[in-house]
C-alpha positions in Angstrom: -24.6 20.0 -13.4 -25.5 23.6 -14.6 -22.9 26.3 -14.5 -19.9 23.9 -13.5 -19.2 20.8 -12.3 -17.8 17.8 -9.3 -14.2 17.7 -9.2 -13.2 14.5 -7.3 -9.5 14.6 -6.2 -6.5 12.7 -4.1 -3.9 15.1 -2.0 -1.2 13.5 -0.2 -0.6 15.7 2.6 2.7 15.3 4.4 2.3 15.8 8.6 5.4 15.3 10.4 6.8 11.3 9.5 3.3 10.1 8.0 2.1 11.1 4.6 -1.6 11.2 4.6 -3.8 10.3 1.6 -7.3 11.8 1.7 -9.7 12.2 -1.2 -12.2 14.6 -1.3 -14.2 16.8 -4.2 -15.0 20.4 -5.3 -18.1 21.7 -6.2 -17.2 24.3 -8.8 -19.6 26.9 -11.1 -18.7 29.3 -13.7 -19.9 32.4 -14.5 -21.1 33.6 -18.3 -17.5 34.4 -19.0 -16.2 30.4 -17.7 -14.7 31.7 -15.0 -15.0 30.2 -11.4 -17.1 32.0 -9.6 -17.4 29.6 -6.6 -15.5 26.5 -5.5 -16.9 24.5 -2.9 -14.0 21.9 -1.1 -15.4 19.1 0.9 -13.5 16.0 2.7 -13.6 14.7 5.7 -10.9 16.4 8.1 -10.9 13.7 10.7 -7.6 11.8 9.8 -5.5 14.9 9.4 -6.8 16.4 12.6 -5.7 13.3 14.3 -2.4 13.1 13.2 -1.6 17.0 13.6 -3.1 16.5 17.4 -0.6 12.8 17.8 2.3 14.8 16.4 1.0 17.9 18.4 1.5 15.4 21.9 4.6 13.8 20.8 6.5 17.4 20.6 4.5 18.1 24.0 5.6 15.1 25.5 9.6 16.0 24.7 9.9 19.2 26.7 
C-alpha cells in the first residue's frame, strides 16, 4: 500500500458482565514527514450494539 498501510487488530471491549472480542482493521497513510495523516477504523458494530441494547433492557426491565 502507498503512503501507509492495514492494521488488523483484536479489542476486547468490556459491556456490563460480557467481555466482547471483535477484530477489526485500520486503514492508515502517512504524510512526507511519517506522520498519520488519516486513519480509517472498520469492524462490524453488530455484536456490541446488541449487547449495549440487552444490557440497555435488562436495566429497563428493573425499574
Amino acid at each position: 500500500m502507498e503512503d501507509g498501510f492495514l492494521n488488523k487488530w483484536l479489542a476486547k471491549i468490556p459491556v456490563g458482565p460480557v467481555t466482547l472480542e471483535i477484530v477489526g482493521v485500520c486503514f492508515v497513510q502517512l504524510d512526507g514527514a511519517g506522520k498519520i495523516s488519516r486513519n480509517e477504523v472498520y469492524f462490524d458494530s453488530s455484536p456490541l450494539f446488541s449487547e449495549i441494547a440487552k444490557l440497555k433492557g435488562n436495566k429497563a426491565a428493573g425499574r
